[in-house]
N, C-alpha and C positions, 0 to 999 in steps of 0.2 A: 457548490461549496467553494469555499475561498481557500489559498493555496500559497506557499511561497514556495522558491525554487533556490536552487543552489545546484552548480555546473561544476561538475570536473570532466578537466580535459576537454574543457568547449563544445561538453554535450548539447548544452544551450545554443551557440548560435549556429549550431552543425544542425540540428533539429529542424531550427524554422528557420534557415535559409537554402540547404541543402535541397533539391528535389526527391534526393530520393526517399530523404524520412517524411518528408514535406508533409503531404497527408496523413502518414501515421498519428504524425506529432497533432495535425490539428482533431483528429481520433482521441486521441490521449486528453487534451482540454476538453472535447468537447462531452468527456464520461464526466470528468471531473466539474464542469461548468453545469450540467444538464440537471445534477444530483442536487434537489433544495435541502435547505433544512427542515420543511415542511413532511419533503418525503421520509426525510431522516426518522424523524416524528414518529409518522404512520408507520412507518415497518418495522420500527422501536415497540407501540402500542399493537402492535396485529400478532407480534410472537408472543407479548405477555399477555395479552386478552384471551389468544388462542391454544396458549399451554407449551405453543410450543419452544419456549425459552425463558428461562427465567433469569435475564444476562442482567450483571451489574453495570453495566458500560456499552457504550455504542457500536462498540469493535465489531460485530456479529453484522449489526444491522448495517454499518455502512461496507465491509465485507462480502456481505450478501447483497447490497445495490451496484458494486462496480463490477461483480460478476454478469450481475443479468444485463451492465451496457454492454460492455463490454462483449459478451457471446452475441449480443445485438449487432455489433459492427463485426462480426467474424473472426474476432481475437480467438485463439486455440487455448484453453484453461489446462492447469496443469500440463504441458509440455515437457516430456522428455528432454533432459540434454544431452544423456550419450543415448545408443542402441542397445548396447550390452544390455542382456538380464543380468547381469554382475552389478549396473547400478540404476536399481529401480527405487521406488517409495519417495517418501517429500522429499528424502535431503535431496537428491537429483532431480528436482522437477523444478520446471517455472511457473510461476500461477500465471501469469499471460505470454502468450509471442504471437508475434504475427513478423511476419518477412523479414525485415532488418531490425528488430525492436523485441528485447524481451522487457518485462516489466515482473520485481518483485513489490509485493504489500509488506510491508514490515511492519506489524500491528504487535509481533511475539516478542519473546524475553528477551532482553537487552544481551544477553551473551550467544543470542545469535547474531549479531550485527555484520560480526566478518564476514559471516557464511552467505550473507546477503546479498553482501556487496559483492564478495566472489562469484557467486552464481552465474549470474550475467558473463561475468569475466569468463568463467567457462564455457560460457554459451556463442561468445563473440571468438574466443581464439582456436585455432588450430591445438589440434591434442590428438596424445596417441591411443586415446580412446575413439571408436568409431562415434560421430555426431548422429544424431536426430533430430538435431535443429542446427543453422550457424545463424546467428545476429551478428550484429556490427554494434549496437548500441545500445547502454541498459538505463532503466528509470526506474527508482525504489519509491514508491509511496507511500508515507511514514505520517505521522500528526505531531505538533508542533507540542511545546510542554505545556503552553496555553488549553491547550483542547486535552490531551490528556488531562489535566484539571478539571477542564468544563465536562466531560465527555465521559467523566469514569472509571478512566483507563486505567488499568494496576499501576500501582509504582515503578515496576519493576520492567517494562516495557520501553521498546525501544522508540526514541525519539528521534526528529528528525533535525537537534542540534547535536544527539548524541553520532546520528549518521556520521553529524562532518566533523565533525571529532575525528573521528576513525579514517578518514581520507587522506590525514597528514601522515600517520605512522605507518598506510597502508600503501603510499604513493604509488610505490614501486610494482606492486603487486596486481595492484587497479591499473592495465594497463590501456583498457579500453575509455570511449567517452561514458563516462556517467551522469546523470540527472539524477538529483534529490530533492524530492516534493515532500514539503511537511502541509498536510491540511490544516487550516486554521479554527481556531474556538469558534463556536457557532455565537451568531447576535444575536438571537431568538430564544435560546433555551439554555439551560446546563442538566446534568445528571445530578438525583439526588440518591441518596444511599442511603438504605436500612437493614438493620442485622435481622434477619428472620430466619429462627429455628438454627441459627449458627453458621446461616451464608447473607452473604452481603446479595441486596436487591433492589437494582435501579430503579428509578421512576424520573419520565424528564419533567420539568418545570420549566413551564414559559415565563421568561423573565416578565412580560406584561403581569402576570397572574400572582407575581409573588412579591409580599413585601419584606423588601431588603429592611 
């Protein structure tokens, strides 16, 4: 998949010059690099073929590909960020960490955006809650308004222009480094959409195959 980036607090050149994120970070490219559109495709077509999803948008299928690199290079899925059973369930979790790196996917509703970016924040700072994880550094992987277009995506869904929006009002609070990945529209295909029995239902279309 193709990708752009947007750094606060010089999460960008702290990543790939730093030793110590050094390999995470080439981790982190090399899920996002590995992932074709091809595969996108296939695991788009293998839920709908096999009943088990009837998704109007990509969100599931490329969700469910960065999990299984991801648990490939030993990334910990859903990670705690305090100990307390006081704060369990999604709000408190990470969907990826590993050592000095949490990572959230922000594919959900746009007025989760804060809690997104905080996350991390709380997973990188000292608190008077006991930790189950400390990061130093967080990376939100989001998709561009391009690929939400291409892609399916609800309207309503958080983007990764909508991220950096929120970076300026949030400065203060975002006190850790941050990275913000928006994945880009695929060159190969888009999502089309059809109301069946009163829900909307993807189908991709290879731009080769279709006449504009």
């Amino acid at each position: 998949m193709k990708y752009v980036m947007y750094s606060h607090r010089y999460a960008y050149p702290i990543l790939q010059t730093d030793r110590e994120f050094f390999d995470l970070w080439n981790e982190i490219t090399e899920v996002l690099e590995v992932i074709t559109e091809d595969d996108i495709i296939n695991h788009f077509n293998f839920r709908k073929n096999n009943g088990i999803g009837k998704d109007k948008s990509i969100s599931k299928t490329i969700n469910n590909l960065l999990k299984d690199k991801f648990i490939e290079r030993g990334w910990f899925i859903e990670s705690a960020i305090f100990q307390s059973p006081d704060y369990t369930g999604d709000t408190w979790r990470l969907d990826f960490a590993k050592e000095n790196i949490s990572i959230e996917v922000g594919f959900n509703h746009s007025s989760v955006i804060a809690w997104n970016l905080l996350k991390p924040v709380l997973a990188s700072e000292l608190n008077h809650v006991q930790k189950a994880i400390q990061t130093k550094i967080g990376v939100i992987i989001s998709v561009t308004d391009s690929m939400k277009k291409a892609g399916g995506f609800d309207n309503a869904i958080s983007t990764y222009e909508k991220y950096i929006e929120y970076l300026k009002p949030l400065s203060n609070q975002l006190s850790v480094p941050l990275l913000i990945i928006g994945i880009e529209a695929p060159e190969t295909f888009f999502v089309k959409q059809e109301k069946v029995s009163g829900k909307y239902i993807g189908t991709i279309i290879r731009k080769e195959d279709y006449n504009f």
